[in-house]
N, C-alpha and C positions, 0 to 999 in steps of 0.2 A: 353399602359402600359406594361413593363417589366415584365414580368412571370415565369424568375428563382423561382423554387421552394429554392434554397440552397442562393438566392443573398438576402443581407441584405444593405438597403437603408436607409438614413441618409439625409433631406433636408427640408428649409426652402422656407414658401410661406411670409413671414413677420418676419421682428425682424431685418435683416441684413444688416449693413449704412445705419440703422434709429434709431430713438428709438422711438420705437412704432409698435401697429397693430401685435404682434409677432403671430407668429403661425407656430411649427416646426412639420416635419409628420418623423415616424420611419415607416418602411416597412418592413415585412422578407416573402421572397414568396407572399402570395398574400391576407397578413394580415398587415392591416393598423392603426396607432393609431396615431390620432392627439393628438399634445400636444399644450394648450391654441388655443385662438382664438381672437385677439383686434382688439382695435380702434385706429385709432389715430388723434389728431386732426389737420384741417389743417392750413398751416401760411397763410399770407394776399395775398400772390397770386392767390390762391383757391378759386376764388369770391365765393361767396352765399355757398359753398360746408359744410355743417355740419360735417360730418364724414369721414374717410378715413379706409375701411377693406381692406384686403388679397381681391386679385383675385383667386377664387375657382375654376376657370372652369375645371382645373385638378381633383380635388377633387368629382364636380358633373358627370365628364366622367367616372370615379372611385368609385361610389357610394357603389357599392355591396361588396367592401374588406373593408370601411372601419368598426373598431370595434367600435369604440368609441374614447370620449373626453376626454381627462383627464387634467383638471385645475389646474396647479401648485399655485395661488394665487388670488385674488380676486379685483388687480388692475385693473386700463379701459383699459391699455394696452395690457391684457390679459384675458378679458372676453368681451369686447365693443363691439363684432363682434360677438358675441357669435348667438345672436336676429336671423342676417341676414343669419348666417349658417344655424339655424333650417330650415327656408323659405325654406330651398334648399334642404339639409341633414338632416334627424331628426335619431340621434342615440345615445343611451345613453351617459349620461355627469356624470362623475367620479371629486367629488371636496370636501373639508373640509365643515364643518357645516357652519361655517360665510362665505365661498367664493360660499355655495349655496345662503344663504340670500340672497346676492348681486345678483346674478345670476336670482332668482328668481323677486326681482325688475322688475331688465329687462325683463325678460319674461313676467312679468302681464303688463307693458307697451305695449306690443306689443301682447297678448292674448295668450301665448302660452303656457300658465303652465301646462295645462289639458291635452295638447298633447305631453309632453315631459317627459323622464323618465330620473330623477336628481339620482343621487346613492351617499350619504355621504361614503364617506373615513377617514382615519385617517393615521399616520407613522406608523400603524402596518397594514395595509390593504394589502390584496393577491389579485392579478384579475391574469383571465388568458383571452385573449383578441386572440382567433385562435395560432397561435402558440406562441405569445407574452405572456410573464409571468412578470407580472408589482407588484411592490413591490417600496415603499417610507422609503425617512427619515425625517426628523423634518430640517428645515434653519431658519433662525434668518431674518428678512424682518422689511418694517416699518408696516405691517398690521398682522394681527392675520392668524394662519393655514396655515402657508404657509409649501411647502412639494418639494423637489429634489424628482426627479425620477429614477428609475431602471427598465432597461427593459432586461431580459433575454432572448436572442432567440438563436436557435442550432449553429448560426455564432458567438456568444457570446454576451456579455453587455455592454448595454450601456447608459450610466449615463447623462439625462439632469438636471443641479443643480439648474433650476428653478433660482427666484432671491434672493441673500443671502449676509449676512458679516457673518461675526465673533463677537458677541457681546456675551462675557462674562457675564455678568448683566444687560440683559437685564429686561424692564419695566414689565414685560407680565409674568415674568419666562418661556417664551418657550424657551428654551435650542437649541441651532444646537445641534444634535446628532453626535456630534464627534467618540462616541467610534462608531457606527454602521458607518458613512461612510471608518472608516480605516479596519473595518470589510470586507465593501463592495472591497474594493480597496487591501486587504489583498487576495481575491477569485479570481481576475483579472476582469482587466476592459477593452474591447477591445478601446471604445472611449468613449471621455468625452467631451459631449454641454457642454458650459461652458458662462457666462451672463459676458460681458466685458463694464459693463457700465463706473466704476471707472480705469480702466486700466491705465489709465493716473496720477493716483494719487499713490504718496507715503507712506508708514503706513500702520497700520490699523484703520479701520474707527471708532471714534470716539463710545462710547458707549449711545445710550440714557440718560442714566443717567446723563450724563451734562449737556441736556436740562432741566432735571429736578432741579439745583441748581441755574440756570439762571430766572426760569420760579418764584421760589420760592420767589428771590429776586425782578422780577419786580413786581409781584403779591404785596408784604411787601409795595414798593414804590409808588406805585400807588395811584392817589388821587383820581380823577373824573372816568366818565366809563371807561373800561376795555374793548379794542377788541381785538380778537385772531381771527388770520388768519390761517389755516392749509387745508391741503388735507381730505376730512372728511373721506379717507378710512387708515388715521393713526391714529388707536383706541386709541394705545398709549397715542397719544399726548391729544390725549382726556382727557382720564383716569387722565393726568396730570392737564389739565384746571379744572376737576371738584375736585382734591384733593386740589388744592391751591385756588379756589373758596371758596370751605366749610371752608377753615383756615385762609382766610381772610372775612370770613362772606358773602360774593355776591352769590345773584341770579344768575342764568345761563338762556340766551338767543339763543336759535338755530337759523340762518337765513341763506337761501339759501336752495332750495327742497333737494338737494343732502348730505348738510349735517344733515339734520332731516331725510331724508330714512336712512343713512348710520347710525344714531345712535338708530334710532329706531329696527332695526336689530340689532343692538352689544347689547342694552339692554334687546332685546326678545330672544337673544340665550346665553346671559351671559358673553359678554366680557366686557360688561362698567357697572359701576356700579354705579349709581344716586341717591343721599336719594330721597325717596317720598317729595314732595313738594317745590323740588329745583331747576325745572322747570320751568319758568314762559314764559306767553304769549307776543308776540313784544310790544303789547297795552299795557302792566301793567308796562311797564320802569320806565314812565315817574308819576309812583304813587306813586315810593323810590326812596330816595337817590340814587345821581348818584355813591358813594361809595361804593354802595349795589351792583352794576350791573356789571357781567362780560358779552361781547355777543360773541360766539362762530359761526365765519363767515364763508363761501365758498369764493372764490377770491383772495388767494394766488399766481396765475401762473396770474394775471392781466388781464382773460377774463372779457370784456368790461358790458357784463350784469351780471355777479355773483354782491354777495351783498356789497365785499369791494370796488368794483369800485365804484358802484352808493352811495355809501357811502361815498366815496373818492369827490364824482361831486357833496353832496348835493341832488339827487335824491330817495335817497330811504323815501319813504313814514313813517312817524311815528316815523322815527328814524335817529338823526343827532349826528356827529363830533362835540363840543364846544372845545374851546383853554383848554388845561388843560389836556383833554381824552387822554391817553394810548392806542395807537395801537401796537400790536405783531404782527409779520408776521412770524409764525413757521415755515419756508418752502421757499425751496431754490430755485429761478427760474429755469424753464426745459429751458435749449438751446433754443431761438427763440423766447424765452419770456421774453427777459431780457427788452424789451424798456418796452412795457407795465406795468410792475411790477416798471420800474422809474416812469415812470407817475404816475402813483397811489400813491406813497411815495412822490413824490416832492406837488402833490393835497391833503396830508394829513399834510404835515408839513404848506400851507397855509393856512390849515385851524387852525394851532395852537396846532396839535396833536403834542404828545409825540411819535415819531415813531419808535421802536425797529428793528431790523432788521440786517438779514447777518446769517452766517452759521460757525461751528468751533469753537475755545476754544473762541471767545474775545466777542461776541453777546450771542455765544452759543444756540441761539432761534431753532437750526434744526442743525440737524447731517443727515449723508445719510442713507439709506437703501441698498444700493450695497458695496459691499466689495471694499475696494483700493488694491493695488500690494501686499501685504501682505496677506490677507484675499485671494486673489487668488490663490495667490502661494500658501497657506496652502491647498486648495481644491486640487488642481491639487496634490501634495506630498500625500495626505489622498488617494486620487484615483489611482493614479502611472499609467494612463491610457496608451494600447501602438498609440493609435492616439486621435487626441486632434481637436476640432471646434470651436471657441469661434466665441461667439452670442452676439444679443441683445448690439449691439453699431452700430457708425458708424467707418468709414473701419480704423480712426488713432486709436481707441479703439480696432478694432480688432487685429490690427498689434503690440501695445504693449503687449495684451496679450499673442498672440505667442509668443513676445520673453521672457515674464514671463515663458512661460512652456517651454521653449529651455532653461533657469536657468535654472530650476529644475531637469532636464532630461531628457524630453520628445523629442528625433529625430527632427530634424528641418524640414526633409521631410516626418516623420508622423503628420504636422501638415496642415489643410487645410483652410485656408481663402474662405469664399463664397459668392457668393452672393446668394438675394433670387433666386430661381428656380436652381439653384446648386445642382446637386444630387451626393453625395459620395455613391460608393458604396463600399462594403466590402466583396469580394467572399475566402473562403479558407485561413481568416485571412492577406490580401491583400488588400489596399483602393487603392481605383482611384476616380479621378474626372472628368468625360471624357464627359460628358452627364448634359445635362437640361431639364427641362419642365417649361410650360407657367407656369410663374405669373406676376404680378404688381400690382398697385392701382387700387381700385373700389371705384367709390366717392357715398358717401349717401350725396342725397339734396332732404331738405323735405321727399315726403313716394318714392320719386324715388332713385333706388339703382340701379346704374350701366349705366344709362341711360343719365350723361353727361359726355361729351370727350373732349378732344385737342380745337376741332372746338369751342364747347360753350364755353370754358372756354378762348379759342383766343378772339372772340367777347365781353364777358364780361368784359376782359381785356381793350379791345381796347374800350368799351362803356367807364369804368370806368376813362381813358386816357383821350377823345379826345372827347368826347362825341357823338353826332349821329344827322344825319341832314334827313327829309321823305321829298321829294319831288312829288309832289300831281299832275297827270298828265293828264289834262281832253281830251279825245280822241272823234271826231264824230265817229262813226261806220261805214255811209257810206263814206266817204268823207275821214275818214283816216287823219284828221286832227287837229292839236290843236286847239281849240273851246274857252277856257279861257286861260292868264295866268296864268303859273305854280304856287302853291302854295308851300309854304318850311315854312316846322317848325321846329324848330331845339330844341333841348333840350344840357345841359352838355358841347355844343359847344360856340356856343356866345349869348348873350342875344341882343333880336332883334331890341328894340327900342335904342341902340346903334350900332347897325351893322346895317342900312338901305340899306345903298351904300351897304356893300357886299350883302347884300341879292340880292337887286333886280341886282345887276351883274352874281348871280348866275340864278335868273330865266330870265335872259335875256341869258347865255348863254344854258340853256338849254330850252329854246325857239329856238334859235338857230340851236343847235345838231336838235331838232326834224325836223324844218324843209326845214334842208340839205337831213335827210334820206328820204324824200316827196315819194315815186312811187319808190321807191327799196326795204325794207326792215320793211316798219309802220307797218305790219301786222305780225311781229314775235316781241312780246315782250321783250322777253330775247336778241334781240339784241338791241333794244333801251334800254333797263334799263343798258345795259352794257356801250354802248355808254355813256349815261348820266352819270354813276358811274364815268369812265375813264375822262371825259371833267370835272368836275365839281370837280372830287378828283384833278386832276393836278394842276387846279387853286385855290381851298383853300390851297394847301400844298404851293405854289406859296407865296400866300397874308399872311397866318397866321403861317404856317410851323407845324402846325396840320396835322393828318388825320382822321376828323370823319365817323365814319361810315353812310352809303350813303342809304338808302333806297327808290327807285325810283318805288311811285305807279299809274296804268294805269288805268283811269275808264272809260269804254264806254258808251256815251251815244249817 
């Protein structure tokens, strides 16, 4: 680690050409504050891998400067990882009252609430974190509490803006705190993180409010049940389903764990607000009218087990799709989840559903939560920073938003493109980028975290492909000789009672391989299993243009 007392450090271990998993660390001297902590989930190359966090090893070589975490919002992508940090790091966590809720979840999932010390914040909160002086403002997001950051150190300030648009009217009344960021920006601002998810878009982003004239109208239209799809950590959209519920008379159904934790939270801390008795149970649908019933689902982004898929397939227990029913998909696919989310709509329109959907003025069912090139270029002008980093996209996101802040005014070589492990530094009012440290991916599968690589995930690959063939290899001990013919079971590759001929061509040539090697080399395993691997891959890639994976076992008897 670096140990200028005077040098101030500026770098991401997550967030940068990806979206997801963010987690950005400020440094001055030899006081450290992380900002956020996610997850992110993986696409279909990642066999079996659940989760995707930051690579910390930096962070645990570094244990003793860091001060603390401070949570800009209470999305997965910014608190997902949060669980797997404590395991390692336990240092106090700095977050709004709903993005602890959420926090908290997580933590009694994994038993850590007793041993971890949560500290609520607000946009008027002071921390002094070793020589860091950390101070927030209010941003407009799709979830409740969300907060940009300020961090003051003797090198001067610097602004991470967290995720934000510009939404004048918003659903929630939380205001972005305009007059305080031109306050802040009015003081000087050395640099400004800056979240380039919409960079590519033109405008300003659409106001919730138009979901809500949309939402009013299918709600009026609707005949049979009523399902809504959303992210269940957009309280908003919530708040909306149960205000046009109550005014078209329907019950309200929660389905999927995530969105019953995530509203049971917003109603225990007071962001959503539910008459008593307008709740009912999945069992009690089918005791009212199907005109009575709205059911408020998880499965938006088209993950195969949430409840609109199995919903979509027929599967879910107790509760089905008839021709007639209304589906809303509030919620716009994240990049890489576009196929999955057709499936699930082309599987709900056979079933005869009414299916809504799409994003913008003509659906109107979802507007975004990240600012488009308007909204950005307003942060950047409100801040007037003299170097600029935009985050939190990938790198054609990154690249428009510099040339957003190269409009505006911002130096075109005060502006730094990075990647994770990227460290700017900033000595005597001076940036350079000249320096890295470790990071990457750390995969969570099942309770193991960290513990598969390249290799498992090559093989898993290649099982998934080509499938896998065990060949069964009976050894005398004295004699050093094969004793039975080879036995081969194959799974994924060919099914056996049609492949006979190739089977027994295979244990005939690996009858063979063994014994040519006769009184040279039977007594070293690992060269016969290699042998047999090589003769036996050449000729299935030969006959089938396959390669399954080959596992050659030796048993002595």
């Amino acid at each position: 680690m670096r140990t200028n007392d005077n040098l101030l450090s500026i770098f991401a271990l997550g967030g940068i050409n990806e979206i997801g998993k963010n987690m950005y660390v400020i440094q001055y001297g030899e006081d450290m504050v992380i900002i956020d902590c996610g997850g992110k989930f993986p696409d279909e190359s990642l066999l079996g891998i659940d989760l995707i966090i930051p690579d910390m090893t930096y962070l645990e070589e570094n244990r003793e400067h860091i001060r603390g975490l401070v949570v800009t919002h209470g999305h997965e992508d910014h608190i997902g990882g949060i669980p797997y940090f404590l395991k390692k790091i336990n240092v106090p966590i700095y977050a709004t009252k709903f993005t602890l809720g959420l926090i908290e979840l997580k933590l009694e999932e994994h038993r850590l609430v007793r041993d971890t010390t949560l500290i609520p914040i607000d946009s008027r909160s002071e921390l002094e974190l070793g020589q860091i002086k950390v101070f927030f403002f209010k941003v407009s997001h799709s979830i409740p509490d969300c907060l940009g950051i300020v961090f003051e150190t003797p090198e001067g300030t610097v602004v991470h803006t967290g995720d934000f648009k510009f939404d004048l009217t918003p659903e929630n009344n939380q205001y972005s705190d305009i007059h305080k960021m031109a306050e802040i920006g009015k003081k000087g601002v050395l640099a400004l993180v800056s979240e380039s998810t919409n960079a590519e878009r033109p405008g300003l982003t659409p106001s919730e409010r138009i979901v809500a004239g949309h939402m009013d109208e299918a709600f009026m239209k609707a005949q049979g049940k009523l399902f809504i799809s959303t992210f269940a950590s957009n309280v908003n959209r919530v708040q909306q389903v149960v205000n046009y519920a109550i005014k078209t008379n329907r019950k309200l159904v929660l389905l999927g764990r995530s969105m019953v934790n995530v509203v049971s939270v917003a109603i225990e801390r007071g962001y959503i607000d539910i008459p008593e008795g307008m709740l009912i149970d999945v069992n009690d649908i089918d005791k009212i009218s199907p005109e009575r019933v709205a059911i408020l689902c998880t499965g938006s982004q088209g993950e195969p087990m949430a409840a609109l898929a199995r919903l979509a397939s027929g599967s879910y227990r107790g509760v089905s799709i008839y021709p007639g029913d209304t589906v809303i998909l509030a919620a716009s696919p994240i990049p890489g989840n576009e196929k999955d989310v057709s499936r699930i709509i082309n599987n709900l329109f056979q079933l005869g559903a009414n299916v809504i959907y799409g994003s913008g003025s003509s659906t109107g069912m979802h507007v975004s939560g990240h600012g488009y090139q308007e909204d950005l270029k307003l942060m950047i002008t409100l801040m007037k920073p003299t170097y600029f980093i935009p985050i939190h996209g990938e790198y054609r996101m990154l690249h428009h938003h510099r040339l957003l802040a190269v409009s505006v005014g911002v130096e075109k070589e005060n502006t730094f493109i990075i990647r994770n492990g990227d460290v700017v530094d900033i000595e005597h009012g001076v940036a350079r980028q000249t320096r890295d440290i470790p990071s990457g991916d750390t995969y969570v599968d099942g309770m193991g975290v960290g513990d598969i690589g390249e290799m498992v995930l090559r093989d898993r690959k290649q099982l998934s492909e080509d499938g896998m063939l065990v060949i069964v290899l009976t050894l005398s001990k004295n004699e050093q000789k094969l004793i039975s013919d080879p036995d081969t079971i194959t799974r994924g590759f060919v099914y056996v009672k049609d492949s006979e001929e190739l089977i027994k061509e295979v244990n005939r040539l690996v009858k063979k391989t063994v014994n040519d090697m006769r009184g040279e080399n039977l007594r070293q395993w690992n060269v016969i299993k290699q042998n047999v691997k090589k003769t036996v891959g050449q000729f299935l890639f030969k006959e089938t243009k396959r390669k399954p994976m080959i596992l050659p076992i030796i048993i002595e008897i």
